[in-house]
C-alpha positions as MATLAB code, in Angstrom:
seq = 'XXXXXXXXXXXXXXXXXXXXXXXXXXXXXXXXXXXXXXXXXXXXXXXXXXXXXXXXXXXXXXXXXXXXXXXXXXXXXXXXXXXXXXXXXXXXXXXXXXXXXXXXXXXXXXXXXXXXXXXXXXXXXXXXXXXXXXXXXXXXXXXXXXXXXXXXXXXXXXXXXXXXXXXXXXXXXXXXXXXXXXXXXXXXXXXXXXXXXXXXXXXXXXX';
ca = [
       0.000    0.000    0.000;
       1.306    3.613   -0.912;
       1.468    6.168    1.802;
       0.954    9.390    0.411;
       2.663   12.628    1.931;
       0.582   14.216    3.878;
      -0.492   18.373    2.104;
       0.564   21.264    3.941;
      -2.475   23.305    5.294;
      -3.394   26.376    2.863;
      -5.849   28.189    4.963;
      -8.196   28.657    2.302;
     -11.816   27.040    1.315;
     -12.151   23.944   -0.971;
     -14.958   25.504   -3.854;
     -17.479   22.642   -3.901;
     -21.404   22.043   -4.786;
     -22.572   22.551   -1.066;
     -26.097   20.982   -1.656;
     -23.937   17.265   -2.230;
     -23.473   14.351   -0.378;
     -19.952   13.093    0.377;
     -20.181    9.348    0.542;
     -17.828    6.365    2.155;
     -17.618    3.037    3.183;
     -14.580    1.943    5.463;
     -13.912   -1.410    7.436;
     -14.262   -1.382   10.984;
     -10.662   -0.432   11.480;
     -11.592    3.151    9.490;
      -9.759    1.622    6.207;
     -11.220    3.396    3.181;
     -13.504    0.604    0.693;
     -15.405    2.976   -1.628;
     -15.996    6.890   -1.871;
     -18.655    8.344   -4.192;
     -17.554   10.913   -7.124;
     -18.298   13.774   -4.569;
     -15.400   12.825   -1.836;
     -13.353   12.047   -5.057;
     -13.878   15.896   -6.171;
     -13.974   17.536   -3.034;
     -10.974   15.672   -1.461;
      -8.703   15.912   -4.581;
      -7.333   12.429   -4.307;
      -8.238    9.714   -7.386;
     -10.127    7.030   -6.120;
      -7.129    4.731   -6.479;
      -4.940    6.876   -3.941;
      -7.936    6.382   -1.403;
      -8.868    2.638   -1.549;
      -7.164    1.305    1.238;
      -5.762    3.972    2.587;
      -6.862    5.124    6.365;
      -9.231    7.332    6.537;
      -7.781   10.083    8.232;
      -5.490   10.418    5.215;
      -8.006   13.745    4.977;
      -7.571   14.634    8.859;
      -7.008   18.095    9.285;
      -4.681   19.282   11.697;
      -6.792   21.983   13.260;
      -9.095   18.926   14.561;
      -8.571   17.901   17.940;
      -7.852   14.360   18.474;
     -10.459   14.130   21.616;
     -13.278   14.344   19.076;
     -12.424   11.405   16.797;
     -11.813    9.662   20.368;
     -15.426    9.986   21.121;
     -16.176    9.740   17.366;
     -14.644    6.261   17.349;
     -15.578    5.228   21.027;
     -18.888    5.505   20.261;
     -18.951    3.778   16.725;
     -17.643    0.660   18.181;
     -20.314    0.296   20.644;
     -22.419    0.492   17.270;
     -24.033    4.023   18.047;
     -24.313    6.169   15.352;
     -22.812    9.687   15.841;
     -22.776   12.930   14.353;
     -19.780   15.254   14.549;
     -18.599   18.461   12.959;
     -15.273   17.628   11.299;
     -12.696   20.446    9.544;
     -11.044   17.684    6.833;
      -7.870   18.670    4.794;
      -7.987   17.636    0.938;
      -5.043   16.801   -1.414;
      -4.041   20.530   -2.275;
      -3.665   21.407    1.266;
      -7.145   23.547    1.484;
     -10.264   22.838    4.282;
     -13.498   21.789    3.932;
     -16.055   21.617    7.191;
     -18.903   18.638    6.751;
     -21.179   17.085    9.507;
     -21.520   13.241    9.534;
     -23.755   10.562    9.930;
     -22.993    6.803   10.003;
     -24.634    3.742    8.801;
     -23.185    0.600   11.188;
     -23.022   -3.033    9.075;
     -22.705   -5.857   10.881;
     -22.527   -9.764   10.594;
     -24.668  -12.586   11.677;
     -22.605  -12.202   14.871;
     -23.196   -8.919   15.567;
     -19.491   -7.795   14.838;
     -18.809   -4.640   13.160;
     -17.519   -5.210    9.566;
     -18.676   -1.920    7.947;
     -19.486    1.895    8.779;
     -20.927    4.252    5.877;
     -20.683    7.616    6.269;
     -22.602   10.441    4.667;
     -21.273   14.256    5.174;
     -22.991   17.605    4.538;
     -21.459   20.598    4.063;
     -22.339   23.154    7.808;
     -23.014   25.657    7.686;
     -20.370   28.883    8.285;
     -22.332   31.037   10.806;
     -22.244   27.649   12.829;
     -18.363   27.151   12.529;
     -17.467   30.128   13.273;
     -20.169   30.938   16.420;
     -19.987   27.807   17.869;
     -17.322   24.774   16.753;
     -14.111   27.132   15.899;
     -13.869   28.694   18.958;
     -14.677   25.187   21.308;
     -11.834   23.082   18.777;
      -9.685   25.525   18.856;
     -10.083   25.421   23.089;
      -9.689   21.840   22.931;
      -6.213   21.843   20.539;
      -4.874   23.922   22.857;
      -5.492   22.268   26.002;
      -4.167   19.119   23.517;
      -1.051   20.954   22.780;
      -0.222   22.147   26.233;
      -1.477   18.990   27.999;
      -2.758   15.812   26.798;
      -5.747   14.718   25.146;
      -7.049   13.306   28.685;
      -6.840   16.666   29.677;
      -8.908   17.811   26.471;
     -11.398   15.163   27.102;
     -12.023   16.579   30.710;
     -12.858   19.885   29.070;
     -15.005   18.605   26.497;
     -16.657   16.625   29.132;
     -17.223   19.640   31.842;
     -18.311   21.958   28.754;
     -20.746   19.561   28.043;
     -22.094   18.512   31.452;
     -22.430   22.691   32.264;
     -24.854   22.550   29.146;
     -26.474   19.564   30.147;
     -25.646   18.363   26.659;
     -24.123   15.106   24.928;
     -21.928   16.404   22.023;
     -24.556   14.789   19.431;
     -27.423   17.123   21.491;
     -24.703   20.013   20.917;
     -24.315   19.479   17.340;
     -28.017   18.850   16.550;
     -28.909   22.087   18.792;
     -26.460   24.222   17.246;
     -27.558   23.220   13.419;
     -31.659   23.680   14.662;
     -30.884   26.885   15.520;
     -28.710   27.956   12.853;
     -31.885   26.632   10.451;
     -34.657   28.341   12.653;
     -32.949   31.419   12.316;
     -32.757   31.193    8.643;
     -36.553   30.296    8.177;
     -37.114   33.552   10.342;
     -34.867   35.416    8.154;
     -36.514   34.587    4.911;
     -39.977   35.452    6.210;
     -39.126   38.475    7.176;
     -37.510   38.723    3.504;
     -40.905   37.721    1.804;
     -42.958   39.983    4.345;
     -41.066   42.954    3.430;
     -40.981   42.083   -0.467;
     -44.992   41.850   -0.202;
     -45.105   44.784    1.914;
     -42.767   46.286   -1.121;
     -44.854   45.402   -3.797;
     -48.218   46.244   -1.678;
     -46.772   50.010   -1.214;
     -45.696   49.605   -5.150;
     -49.452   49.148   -6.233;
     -50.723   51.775   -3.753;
     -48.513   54.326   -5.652;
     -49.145   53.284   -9.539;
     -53.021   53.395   -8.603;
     -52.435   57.106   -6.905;
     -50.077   57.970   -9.885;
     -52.796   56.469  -12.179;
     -56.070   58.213  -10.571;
     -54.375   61.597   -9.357;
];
């Protein structure tokens, strides 16, 4: 198996059709079987550079370890989990995506597969919430340990009375509430536009 050199980080945007679905299926042990044409585009990497390879061969390094910890803690016990992940594609640029997992297993029970779909998330949710806590937790990784980033994570958490799926799921409801609010008050004020519009060709019209 080739290892590729890992990119270094440009700290710039991958351009990519936001409204797709990034698609993969790895073994249990997070080794790369299959990615759809959108991880193919968005990553950078040919599908033959990929099969096989680990799948955090698209790990950025702004990510804190702790949350693939919990990420992969909680996979094994065959719970699905959704997490806000900053990934790194072959020319060095970033790319933020939420996930959800499908768990295969065998007549056994045993894990053999996990598919994972990612969205894009959206940027008034990175930046407000996720930035700032990662960027808490890479620090506390740096200085410390990721024990010690776990314990933060953890505390953060407890003082919301949140698991981190509840977090992410909260954060994202929000973000689209606010948007729904936003657009009404878009169309009320277009209406009201077009309302005042009539009013004055009628006047303009009649004298």
């Amino acid at each position: 198996m080739e290892v590729f050199e890992r990119p270094v980080p440009i700290d710039k945007e991958v351009s990519w059709d936001k409204t797709k679905t990034i698609m993969s299926k790895t073994d249990r042990f997070g080794t790369i079987e299959y990615a759809n044409e959108v991880f193919i585009d968005v990553s950078g990497y040919e599908d033959y550079e990929l099969m096989s390879q680990p799948h955090n061969i698209i790990r950025h390094p702004d990510m804190p370890k702790v949350i693939f910890k919990v990420l992969w803690d909680n996979l094994k016990k065959g719970n699905n989990y959704h997490a806000i992940v900053k990934n790194m594609a072959k020319s060095g640029r970033y790319y933020w995506v939420i996930t959800d997992f499908d768990i295969s297993k065998d007549e056994k029970g045993n894990i053999v597969n996990y598919f994972a779909r990612r969205k894009a998330v959206p940027q008034e949710v990175i930046t407000k919430h996720i930035e700032p806590l990662y960027k808490r937790l890479l620090q506390i990784e740096t200085a410390s340990s990721m024990e010690a980033s776990e314990k933060y994570l953890i505390g953060y958490l407890e003082e919301q009375n949140k698991t981190y799926v509840d977090f992410i799921m909260e954060i994202m409801s929000e973000h689209e509430k606010s948007v729904e609010l936003q657009n009404a008050a878009a169309a009320a004020a277009t209406t009201e536009v077009k309302t005042e519009d009539k009013k004055g060709f009628i006047w303009k019209f009649y004298g």
